[in-house]
C-alpha positions in Angstrom: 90.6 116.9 -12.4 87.0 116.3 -11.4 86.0 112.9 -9.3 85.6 110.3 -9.2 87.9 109.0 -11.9 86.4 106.9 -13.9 88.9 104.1 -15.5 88.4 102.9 -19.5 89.7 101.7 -22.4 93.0 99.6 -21.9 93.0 100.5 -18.2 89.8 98.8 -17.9 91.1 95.7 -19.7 94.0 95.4 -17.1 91.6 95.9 -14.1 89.0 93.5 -15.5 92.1 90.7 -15.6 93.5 91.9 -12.3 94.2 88.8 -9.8 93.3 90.7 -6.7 90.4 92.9 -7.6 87.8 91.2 -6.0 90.1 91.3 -2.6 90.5 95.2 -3.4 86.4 96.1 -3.7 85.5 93.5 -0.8 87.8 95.8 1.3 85.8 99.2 1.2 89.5 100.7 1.6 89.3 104.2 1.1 92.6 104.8 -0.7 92.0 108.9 -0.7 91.0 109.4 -4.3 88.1 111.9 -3.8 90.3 113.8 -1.1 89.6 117.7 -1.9 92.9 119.9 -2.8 94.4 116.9 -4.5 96.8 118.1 -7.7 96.3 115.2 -10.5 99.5 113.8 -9.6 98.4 112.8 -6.4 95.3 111.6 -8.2 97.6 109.9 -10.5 99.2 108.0 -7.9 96.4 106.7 -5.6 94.9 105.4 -8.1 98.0 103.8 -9.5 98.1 102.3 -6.1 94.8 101.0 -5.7 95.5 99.0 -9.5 98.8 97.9 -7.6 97.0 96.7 -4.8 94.9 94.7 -7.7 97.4 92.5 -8.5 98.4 94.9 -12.1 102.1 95.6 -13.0 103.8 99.1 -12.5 105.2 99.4 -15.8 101.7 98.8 -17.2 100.3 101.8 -15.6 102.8 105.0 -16.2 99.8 106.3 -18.2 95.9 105.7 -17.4 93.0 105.8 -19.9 89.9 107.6 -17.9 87.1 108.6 -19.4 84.7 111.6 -19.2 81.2 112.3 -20.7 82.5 115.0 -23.3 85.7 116.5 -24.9 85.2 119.5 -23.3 85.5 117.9 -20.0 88.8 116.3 -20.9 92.0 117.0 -18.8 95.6 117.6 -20.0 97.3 115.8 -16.9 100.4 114.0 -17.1 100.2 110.7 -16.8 96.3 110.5 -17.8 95.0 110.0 -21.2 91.3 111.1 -21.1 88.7 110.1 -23.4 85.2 111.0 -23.9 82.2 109.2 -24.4 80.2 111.9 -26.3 77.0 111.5 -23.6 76.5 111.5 -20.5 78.5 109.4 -18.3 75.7 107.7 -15.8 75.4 105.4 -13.1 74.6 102.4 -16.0 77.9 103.2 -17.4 80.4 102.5 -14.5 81.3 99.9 -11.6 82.6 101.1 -8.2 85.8 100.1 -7.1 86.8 101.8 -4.0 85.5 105.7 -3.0 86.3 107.8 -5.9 87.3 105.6 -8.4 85.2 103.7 -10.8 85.9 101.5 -14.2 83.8 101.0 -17.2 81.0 98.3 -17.4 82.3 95.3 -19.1 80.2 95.9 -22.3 81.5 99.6 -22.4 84.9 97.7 -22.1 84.4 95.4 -24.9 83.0 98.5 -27.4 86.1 100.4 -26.1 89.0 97.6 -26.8 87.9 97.6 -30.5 90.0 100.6 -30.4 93.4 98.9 -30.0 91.7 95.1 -30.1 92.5 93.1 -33.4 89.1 91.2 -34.5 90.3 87.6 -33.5 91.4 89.2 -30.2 87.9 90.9 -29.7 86.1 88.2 -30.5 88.0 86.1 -28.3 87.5 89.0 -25.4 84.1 88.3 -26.4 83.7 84.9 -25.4 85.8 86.1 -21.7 83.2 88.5 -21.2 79.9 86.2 -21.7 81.4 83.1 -20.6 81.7 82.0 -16.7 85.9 82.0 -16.6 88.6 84.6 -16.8 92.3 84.7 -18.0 94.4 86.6 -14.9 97.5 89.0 -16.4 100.1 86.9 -17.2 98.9 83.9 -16.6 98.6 80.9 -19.0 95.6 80.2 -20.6 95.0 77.4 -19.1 95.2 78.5 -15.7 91.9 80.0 -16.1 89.9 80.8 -13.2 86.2 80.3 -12.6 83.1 82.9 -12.4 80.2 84.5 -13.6 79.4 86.1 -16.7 80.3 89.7 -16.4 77.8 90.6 -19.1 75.4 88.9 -22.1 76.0 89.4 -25.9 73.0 91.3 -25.9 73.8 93.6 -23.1 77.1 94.6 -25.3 75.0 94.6 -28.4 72.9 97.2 -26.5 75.8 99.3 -25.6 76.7 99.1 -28.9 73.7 99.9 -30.5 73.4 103.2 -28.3 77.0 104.3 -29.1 76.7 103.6 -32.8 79.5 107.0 -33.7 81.4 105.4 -30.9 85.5 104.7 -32.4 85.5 101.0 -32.9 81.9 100.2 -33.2 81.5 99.0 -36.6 84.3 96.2 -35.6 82.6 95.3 -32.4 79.2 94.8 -34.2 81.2 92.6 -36.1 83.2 90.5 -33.8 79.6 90.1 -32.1 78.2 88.1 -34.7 80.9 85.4 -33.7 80.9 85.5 -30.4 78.9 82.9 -27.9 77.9 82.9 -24.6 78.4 80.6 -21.6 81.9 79.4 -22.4 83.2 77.8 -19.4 86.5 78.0 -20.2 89.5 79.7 -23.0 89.4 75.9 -24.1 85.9 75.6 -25.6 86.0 79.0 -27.0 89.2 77.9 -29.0 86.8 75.0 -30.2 83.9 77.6 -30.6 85.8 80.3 -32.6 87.5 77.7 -35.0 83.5 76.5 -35.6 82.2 79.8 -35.9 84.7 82.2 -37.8 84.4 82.6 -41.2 86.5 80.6 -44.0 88.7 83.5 -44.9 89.9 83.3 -41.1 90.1 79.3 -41.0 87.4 79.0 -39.2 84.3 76.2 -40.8 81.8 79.3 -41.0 78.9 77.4 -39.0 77.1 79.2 -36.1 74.3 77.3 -35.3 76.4 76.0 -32.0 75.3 76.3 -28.4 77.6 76.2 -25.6 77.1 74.2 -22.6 73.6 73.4 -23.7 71.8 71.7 -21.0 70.1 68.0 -22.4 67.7 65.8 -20.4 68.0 62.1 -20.5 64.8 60.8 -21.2 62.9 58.6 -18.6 63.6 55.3 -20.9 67.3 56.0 -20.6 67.3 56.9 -17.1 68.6 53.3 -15.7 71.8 53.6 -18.6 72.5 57.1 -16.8 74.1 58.2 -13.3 72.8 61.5 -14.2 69.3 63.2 -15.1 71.0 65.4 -17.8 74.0 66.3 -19.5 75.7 69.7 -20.3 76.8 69.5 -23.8 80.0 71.5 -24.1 79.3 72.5 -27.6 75.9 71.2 -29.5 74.6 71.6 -33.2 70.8 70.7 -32.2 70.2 70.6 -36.0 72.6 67.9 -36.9 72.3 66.4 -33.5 76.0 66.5 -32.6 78.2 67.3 -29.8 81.8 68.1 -29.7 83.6 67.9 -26.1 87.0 69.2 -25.3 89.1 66.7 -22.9 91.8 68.7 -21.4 93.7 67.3 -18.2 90.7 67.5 -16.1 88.7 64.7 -17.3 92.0 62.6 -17.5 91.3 61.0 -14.1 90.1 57.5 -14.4 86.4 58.2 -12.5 86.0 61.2 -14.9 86.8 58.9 -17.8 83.9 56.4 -16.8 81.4 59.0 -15.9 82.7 60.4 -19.9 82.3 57.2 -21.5 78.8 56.6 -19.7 77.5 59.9 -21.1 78.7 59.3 -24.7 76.6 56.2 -24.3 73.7 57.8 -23.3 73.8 60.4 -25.8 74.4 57.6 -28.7 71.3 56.1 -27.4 69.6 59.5 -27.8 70.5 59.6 -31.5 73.2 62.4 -30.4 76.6 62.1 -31.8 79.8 62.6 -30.0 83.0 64.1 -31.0 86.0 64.3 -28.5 88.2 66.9 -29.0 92.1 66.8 -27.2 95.2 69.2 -26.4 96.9 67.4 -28.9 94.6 67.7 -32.1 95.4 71.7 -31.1 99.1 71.3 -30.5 100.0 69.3 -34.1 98.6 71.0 -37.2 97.7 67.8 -38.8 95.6 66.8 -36.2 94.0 69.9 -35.9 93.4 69.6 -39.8 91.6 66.0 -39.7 89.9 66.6 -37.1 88.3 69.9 -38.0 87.8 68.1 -41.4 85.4 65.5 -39.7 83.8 68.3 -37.9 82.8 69.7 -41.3 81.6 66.6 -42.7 79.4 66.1 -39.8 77.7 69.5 -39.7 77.5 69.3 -43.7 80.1 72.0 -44.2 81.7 71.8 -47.1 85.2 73.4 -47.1 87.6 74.3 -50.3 91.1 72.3 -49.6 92.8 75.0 -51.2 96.4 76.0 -49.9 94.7 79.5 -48.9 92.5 77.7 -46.3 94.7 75.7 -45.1 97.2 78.3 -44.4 94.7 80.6 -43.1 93.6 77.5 -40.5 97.0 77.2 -39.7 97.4 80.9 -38.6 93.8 80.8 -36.8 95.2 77.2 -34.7 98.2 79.3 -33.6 96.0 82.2 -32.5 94.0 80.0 -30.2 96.9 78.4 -28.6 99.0 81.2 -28.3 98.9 81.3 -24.5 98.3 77.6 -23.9 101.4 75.6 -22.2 101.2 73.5 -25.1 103.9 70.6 -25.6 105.6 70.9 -28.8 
């Protein structure tokens, strides 16, 4: 098998979720995959070790997607299932992760999972990708961690655009038009994708929304404001209205002040504000009123047909699937 491996496809997925990656690649441990004379067993399992070493179960890697430039260059191995990209695998394709071993970009990732991804799912990946928080393996989703962007809708939309025969590019093109960026956390893209998605999903089919929009308080305002602006969590400039998710960290009393301060502000500035909680998630009545007043405010007019409301239902669970929701 020729070096360095290069990780992909569901592989990638796991390392981009691994706990201790970062740890791994800070290291510059050189774990022997590039040694000459290896068989691809021994390949197999130093590489298997440095995913280990990244926080990622055994039993999810007795067989590892990798990835080569074309068929022809595909191996047989056991315990490998090789792909090819149909090009040239470059330098702009891959990330380093310790000598020998690389893993796909993260928009080569996200073209890749429409392979095996379901379109909510995608879409939802989406959001991961572009936003500034992450969902560790097996963790809940609301033990999300914090950190940059790994890439921008239009740097996937590139990748996309210049693998266009590439399996599972007509659904990613797709899933695109949905997602966001700059998400800061599973929470408001829950809020996002039931805004965005289309009708026939549950979703209110409006995607003139901004995420974590940044809004100045005007200088006549200033002395009603602790702050000089506000980051709007999700914002629909053209109705002037502003929906906020309160999970448990704004449930401290100083947070509530500083919340009910803004949402006085942004009255004043003509700018209406919509709370939204774990519990109008959790109970599917709540979910259903309050997604009905989030309709009437962005003019959306919505069919209450038992289809819809069924298919809002199903879209509700999707979102909280992973969330240590009280029942």
């Amino acid at each position: 098998m020729d070096v360095p491996v290069v990780l992909s496809h569901k592989t990638a997925w796991l390392f981009y979720h691994a706990p201790n990656r970062a740890e791994v690649m800070a290291s510059e441990r050189d774990y022997g995959v590039d040694e000459l004379g290896l068989m691809p067993r021994q390949i197999g399992e130093r590489v298997r070790r440095v995913l280990l070493d990244c926080g990622i179960p055994r039993e999810e890697l007795e067989t590892l997607d990798v990835i080569t430039s074309f068929a022809s260059d595909r191996s047989r191995a056991r315990g490998f299932s090789t792909h090819a990209l149909g090009s040239l695998l470059t330098a702009d394709h891959v990330v380093s992760i310790v000598p020998g071993l690389m893993v796909v970009n993260a928009s080569l990732c996200f073209l890749q999972a429409a392979t095996w991804m379901s379109y909510l799912e995608l879409v939802e990946f989406g959001y991961e990708l572009c936003g500034d928080y992450e969902v560790p393996l097996h963790t809940n989703r609301e033990g999300y961690i914090e950190r940059n962007a790994l890439c921008s809708r239009a740097e996937i939309l590139g990748t996309v655009g210049r693998h266009e025969a590439a399996r599972g590019a007509k659904l990613a093109r797709q899933a695109l038009l949905r997602v966001k960026g700059r998400s800061r956390s599973p929470m408001e893209t829950a809020v996002a994708m039931a805004i965005v998605l289309p009708k026939k999903l549950g979703g209110l089919g409006y995607r003139s929304i901004e995420l974590n929009r940044r809004i100045d308080v005007p200088p006549e305002l200033r002395n009603l404001s602790s702050s000089t602006y506000y980051e709007l969590d999700l914002y629909a400039e053209k109705a002037r209205y502003c929906i906020e998710y309160n999970g448990g960290r704004h449930e401290e009393s100083r947070r509530q002040a500083h919340d009910a301060e803004r949402a006085g502000v942004l009255g004043a500035m003509k700018i209406t504000v919509q709370v939204l909680t774990k519990g109008q998630f959790v109970s599917q009545l709540a979910f259903h009123r309050a997604f009905n007043t989030i309709a009437r405010n962005l003019d959306v007019r919505l069919d209450p047909t038992p289809a819809f409301q069924r298919a809002q239902n199903e879209l509700r669970q999707f979102l909280i699937r992973g969330w240590n929701a009280e029942r």
